[in-house]
N, CA, C and O atoms as a GROMACS GRO file, in nm:
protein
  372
    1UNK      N    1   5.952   0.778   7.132
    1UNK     CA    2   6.033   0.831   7.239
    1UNK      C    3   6.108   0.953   7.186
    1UNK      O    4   6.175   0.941   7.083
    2UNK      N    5   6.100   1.055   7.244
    2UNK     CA    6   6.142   1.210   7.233
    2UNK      C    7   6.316   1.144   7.275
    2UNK      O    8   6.360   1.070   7.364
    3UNK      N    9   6.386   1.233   7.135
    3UNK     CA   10   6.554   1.235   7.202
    3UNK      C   11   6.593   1.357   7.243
    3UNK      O   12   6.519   1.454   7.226
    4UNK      N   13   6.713   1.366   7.302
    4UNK     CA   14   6.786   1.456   7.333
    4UNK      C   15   6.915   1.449   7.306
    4UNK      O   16   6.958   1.337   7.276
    5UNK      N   17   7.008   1.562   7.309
    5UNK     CA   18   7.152   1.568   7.273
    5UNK      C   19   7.180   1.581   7.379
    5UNK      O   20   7.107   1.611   7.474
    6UNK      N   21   7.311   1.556   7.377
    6UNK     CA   22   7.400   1.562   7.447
    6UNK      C   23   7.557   1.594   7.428
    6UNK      O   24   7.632   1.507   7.384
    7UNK      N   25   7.610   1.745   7.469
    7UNK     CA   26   7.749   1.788   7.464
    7UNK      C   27   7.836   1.729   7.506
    7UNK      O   28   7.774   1.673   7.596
    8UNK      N   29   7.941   1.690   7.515
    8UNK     CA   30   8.076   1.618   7.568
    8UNK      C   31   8.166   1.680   7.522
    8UNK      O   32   8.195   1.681   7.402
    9UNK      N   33   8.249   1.770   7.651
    9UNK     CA   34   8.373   1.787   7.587
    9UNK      C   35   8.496   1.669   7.654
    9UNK      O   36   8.498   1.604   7.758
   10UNK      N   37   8.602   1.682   7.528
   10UNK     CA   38   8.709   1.517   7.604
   10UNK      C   39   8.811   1.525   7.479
   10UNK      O   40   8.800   1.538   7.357
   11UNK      N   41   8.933   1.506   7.591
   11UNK     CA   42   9.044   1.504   7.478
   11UNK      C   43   8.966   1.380   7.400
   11UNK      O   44   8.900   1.279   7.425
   12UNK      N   45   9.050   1.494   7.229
   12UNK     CA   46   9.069   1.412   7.104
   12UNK      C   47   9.093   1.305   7.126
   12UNK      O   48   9.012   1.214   7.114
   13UNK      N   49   9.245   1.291   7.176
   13UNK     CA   50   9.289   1.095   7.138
   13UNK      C   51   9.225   1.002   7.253
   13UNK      O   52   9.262   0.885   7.251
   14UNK      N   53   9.148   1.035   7.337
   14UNK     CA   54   9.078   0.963   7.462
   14UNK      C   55   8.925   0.961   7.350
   14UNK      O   56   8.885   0.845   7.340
   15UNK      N   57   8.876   1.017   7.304
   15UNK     CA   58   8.779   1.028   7.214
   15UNK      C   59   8.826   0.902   7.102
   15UNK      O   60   8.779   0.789   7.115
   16UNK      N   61   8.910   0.932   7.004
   16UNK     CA   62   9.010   0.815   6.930
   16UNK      C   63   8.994   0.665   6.985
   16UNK      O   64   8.943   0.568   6.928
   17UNK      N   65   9.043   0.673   7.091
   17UNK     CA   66   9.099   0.557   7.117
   17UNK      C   67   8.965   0.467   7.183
   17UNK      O   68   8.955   0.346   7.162
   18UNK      N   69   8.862   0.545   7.265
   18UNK     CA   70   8.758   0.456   7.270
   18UNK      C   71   8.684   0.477   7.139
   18UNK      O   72   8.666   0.357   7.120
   19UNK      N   73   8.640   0.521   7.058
   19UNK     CA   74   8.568   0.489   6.917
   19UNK      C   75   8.664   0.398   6.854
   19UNK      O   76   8.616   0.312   6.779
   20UNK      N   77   8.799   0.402   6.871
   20UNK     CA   78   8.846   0.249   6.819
   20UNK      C   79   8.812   0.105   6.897
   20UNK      O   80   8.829  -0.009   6.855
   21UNK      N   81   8.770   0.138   6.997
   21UNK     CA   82   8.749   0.055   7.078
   21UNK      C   83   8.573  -0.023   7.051
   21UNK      O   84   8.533  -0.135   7.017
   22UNK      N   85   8.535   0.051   7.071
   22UNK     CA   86   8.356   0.031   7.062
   22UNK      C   87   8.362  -0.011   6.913
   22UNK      O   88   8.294  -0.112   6.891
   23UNK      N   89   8.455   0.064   6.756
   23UNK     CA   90   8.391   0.002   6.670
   23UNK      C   91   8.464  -0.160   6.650
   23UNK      O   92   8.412  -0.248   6.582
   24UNK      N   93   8.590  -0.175   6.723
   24UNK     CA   94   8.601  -0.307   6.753
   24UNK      C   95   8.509  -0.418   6.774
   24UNK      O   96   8.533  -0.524   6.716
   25UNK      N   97   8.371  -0.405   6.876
   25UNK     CA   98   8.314  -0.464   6.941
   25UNK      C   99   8.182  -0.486   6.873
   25UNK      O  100   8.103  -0.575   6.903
   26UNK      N  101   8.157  -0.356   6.736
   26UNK     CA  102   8.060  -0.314   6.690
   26UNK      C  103   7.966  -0.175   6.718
   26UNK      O  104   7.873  -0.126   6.654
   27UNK      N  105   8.003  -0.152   6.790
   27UNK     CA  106   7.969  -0.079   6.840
   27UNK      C  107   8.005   0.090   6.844
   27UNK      O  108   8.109   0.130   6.896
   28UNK      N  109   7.869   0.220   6.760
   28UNK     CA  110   7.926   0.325   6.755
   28UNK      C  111   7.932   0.416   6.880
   28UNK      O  112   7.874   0.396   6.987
   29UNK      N  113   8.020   0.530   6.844
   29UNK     CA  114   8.045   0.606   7.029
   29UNK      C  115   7.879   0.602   7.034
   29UNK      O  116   7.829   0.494   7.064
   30UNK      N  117   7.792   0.710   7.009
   30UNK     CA  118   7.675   0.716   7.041
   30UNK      C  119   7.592   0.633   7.109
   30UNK      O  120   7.516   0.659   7.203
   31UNK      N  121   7.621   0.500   7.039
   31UNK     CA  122   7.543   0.408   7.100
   31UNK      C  123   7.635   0.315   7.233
   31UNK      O  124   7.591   0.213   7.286
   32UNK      N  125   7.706   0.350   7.251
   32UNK     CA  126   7.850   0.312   7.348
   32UNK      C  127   7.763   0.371   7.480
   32UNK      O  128   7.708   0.312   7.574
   33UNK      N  129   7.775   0.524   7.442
   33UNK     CA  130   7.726   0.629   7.550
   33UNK      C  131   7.552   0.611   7.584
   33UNK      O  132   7.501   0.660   7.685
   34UNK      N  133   7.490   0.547   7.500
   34UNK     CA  134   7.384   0.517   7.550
   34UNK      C  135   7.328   0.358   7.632
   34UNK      O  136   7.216   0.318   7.664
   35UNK      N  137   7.478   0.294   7.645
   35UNK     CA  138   7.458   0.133   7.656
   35UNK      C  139   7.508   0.227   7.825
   35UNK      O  140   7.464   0.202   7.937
   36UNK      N  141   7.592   0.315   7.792
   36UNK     CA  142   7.656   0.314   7.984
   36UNK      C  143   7.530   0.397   8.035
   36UNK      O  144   7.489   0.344   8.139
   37UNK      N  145   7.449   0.514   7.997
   37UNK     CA  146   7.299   0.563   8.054
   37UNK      C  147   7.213   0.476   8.074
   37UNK      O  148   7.124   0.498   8.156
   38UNK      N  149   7.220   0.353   8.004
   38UNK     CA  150   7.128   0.254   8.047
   38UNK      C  151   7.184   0.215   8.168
   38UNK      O  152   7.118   0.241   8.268
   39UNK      N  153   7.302   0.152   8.182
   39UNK     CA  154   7.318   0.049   8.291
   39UNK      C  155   7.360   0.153   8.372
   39UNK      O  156   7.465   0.108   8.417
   40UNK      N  157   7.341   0.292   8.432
   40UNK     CA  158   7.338   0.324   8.510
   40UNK      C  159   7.223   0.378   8.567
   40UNK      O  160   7.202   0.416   8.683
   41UNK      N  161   7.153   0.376   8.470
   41UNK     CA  162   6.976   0.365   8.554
   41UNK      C  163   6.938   0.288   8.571
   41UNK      O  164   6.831   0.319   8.625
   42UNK      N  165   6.948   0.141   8.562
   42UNK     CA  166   6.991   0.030   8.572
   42UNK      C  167   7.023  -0.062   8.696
   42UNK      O  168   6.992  -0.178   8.726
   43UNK      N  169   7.118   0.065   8.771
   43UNK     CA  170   7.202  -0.032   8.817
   43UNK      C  171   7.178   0.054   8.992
   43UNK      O  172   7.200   0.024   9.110
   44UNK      N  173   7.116   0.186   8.910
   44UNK     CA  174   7.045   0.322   9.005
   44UNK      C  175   7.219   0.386   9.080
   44UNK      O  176   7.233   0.417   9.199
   45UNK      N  177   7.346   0.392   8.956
   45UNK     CA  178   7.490   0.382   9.035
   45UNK      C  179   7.578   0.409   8.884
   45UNK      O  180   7.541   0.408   8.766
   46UNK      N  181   7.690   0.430   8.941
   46UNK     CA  182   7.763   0.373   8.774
   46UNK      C  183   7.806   0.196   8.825
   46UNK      O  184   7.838   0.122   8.918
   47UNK      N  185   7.768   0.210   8.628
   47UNK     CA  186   7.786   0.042   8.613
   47UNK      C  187   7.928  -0.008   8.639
   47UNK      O  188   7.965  -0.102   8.568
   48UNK      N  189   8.015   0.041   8.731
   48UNK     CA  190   8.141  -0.002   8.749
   48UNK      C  191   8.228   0.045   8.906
   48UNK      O  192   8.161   0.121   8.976
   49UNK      N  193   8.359   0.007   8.958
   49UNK     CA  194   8.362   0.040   9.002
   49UNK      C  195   8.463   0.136   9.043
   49UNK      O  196   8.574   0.093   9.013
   50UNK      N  197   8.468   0.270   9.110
   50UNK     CA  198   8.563   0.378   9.056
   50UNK      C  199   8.604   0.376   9.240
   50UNK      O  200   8.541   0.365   9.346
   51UNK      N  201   8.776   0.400   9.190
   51UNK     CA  202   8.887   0.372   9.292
   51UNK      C  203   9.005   0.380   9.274
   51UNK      O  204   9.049   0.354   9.162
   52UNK      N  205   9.057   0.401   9.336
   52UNK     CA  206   9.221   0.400   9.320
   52UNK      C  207   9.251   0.260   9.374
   52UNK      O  208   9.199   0.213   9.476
   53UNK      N  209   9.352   0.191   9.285
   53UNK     CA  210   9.437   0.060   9.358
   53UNK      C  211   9.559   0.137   9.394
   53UNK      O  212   9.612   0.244   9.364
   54UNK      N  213   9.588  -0.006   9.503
   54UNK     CA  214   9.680   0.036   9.616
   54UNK      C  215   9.836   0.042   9.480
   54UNK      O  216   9.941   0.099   9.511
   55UNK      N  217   9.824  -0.002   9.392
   55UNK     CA  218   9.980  -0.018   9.330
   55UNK      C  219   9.954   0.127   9.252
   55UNK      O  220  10.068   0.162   9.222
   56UNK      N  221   9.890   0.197   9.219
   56UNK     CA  222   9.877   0.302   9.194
   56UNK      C  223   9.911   0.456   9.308
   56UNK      O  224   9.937   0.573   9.279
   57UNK      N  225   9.895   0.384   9.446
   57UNK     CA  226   9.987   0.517   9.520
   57UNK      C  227  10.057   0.540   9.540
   57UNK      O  228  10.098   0.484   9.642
   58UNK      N  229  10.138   0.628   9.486
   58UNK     CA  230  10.282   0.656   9.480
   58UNK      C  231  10.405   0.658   9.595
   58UNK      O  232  10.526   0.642   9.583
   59UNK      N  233  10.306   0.688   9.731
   59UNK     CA  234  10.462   0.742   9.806
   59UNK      C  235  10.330   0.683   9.934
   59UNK      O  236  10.208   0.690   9.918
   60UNK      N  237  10.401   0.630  10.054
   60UNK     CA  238  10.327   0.593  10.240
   60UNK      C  239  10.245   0.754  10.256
   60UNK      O  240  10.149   0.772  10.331
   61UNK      N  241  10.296   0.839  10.186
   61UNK     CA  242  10.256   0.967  10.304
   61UNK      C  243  10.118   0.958  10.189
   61UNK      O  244  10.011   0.963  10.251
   62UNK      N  245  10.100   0.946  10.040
   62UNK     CA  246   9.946   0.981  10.035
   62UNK      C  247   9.823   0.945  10.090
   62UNK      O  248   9.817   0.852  10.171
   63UNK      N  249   9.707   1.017  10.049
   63UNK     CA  250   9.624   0.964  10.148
   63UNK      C  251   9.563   0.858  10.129
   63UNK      O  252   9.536   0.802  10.023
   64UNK      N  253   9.537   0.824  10.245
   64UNK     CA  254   9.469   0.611  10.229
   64UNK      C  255   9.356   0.571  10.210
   64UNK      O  256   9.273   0.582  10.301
   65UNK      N  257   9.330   0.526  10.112
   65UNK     CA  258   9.218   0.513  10.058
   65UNK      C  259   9.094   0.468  10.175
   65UNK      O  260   9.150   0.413  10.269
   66UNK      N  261   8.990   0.473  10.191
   66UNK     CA  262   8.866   0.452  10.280
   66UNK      C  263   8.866   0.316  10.246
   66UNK      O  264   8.878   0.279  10.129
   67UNK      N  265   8.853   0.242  10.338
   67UNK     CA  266   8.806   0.050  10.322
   67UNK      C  267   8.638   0.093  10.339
   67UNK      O  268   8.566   0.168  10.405
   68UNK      N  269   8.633  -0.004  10.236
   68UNK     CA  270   8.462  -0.009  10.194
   68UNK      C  271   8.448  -0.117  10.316
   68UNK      O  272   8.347  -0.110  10.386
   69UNK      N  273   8.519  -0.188  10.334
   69UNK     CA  274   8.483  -0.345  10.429
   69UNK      C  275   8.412  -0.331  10.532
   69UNK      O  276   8.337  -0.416  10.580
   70UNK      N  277   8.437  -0.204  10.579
   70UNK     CA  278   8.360  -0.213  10.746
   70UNK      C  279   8.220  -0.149  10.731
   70UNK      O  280   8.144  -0.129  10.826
   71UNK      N  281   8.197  -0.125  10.624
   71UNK     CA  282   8.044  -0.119  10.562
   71UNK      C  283   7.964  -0.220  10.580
   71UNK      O  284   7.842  -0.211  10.594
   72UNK      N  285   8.034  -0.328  10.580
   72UNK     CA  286   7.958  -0.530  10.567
   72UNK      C  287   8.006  -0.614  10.706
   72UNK      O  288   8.003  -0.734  10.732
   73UNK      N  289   8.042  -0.518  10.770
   73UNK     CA  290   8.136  -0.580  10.871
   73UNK      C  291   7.962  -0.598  11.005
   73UNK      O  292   7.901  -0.502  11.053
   74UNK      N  293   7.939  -0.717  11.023
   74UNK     CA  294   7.831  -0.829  11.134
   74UNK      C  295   7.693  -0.819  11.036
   74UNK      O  296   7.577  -0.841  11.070
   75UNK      N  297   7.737  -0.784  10.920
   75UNK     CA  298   7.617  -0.837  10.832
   75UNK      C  299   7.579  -0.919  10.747
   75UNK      O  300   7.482  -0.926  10.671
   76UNK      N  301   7.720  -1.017  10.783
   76UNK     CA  302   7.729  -1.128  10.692
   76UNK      C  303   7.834  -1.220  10.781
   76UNK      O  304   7.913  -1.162  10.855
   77UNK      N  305   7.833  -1.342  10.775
   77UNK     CA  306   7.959  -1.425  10.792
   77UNK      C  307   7.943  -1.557  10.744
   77UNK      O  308   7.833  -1.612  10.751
   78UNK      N  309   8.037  -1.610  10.697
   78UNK     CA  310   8.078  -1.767  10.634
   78UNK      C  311   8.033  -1.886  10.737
   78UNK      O  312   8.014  -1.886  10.858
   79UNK      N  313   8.027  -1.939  10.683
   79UNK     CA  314   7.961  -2.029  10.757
   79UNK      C  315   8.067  -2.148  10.828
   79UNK      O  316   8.174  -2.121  10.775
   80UNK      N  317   8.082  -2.228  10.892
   80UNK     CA  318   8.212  -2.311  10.958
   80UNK      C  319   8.245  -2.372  10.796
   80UNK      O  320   8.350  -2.359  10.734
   81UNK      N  321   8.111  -2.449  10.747
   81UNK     CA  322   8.160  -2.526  10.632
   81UNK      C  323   8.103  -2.474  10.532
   81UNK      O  324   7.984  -2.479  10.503
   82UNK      N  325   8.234  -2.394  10.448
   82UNK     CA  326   8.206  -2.319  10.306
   82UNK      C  327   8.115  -2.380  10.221
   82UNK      O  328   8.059  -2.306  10.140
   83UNK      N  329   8.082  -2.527  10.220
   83UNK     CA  330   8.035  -2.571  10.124
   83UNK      C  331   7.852  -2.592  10.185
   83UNK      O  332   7.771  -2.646  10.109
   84UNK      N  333   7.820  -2.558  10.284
   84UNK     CA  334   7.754  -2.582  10.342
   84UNK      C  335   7.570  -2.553  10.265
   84UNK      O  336   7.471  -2.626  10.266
   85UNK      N  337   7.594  -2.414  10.208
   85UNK     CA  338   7.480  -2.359  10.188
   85UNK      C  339   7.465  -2.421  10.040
   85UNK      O  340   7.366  -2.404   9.969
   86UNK      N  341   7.568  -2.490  10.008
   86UNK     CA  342   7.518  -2.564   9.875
   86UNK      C  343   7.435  -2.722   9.902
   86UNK      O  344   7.381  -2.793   9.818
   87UNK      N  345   7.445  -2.737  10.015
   87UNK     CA  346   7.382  -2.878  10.044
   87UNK      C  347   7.255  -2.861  10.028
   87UNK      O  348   7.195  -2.968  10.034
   88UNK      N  349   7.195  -2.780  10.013
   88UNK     CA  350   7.059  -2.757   9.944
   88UNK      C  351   7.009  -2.781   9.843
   88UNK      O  352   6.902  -2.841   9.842
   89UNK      N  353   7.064  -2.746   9.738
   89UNK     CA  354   7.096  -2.773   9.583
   89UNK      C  355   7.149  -2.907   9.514
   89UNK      O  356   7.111  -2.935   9.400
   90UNK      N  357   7.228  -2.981   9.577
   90UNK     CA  358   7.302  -3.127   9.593
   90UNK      C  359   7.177  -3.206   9.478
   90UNK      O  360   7.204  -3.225   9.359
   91UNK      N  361   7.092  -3.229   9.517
   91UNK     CA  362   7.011  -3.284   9.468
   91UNK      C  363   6.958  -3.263   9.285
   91UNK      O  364   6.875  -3.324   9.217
   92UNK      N  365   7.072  -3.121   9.247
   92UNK     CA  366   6.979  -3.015   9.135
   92UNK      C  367   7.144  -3.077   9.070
   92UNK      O  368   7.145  -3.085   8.947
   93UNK      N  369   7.278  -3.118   9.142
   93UNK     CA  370   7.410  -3.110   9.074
   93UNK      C  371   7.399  -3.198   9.012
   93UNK      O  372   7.490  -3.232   8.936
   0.00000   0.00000   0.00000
């Protein structure tokens, strides 16, 4: 398999502080940065999820974040009895 490089520019101590991090785990930056290219081809997305939380907005007047919810909204619903779709399996517990 043919490699390639790759440039990154990024503050120093944000650089620091995850290579302290990854070699914690075992893990060097290089191969850090190639575990997140995997799982985002992977995952065909990034492997995570990027957002602002609500305790993070500072003041009523900023702007309000988009609800993902009404994305799923009559394409799914619970069933009367939560436990219901496990009565299938009963037999496997």
């Amino acid at each position: 398999m043919a490699t390639a490089n790759i440039n990154v520019r990024t503050n120093a101590e944000l650089k620091a502080q995850a290579q302290q991090i990854f070699e914690s785990i075992g893990l060097d930056l290089s191969t850090a940065v190639n575990l997140f290219l995997k799982q985002t081809v992977r995952a065909n997305n990034l492997p995570f999820v990027v957002g602002v939380s609500y305790s993070q907005i500072a003041e009523p007047s900023a702007p309000k974040r988009v609800s993902r919810r009404g994305v799923w909204k009559g394409k799914y619903s619970l069933p009367e009895n939560f436990d219901a779709p496990l009565d299938d399996f009963k037999e496997y517990m």
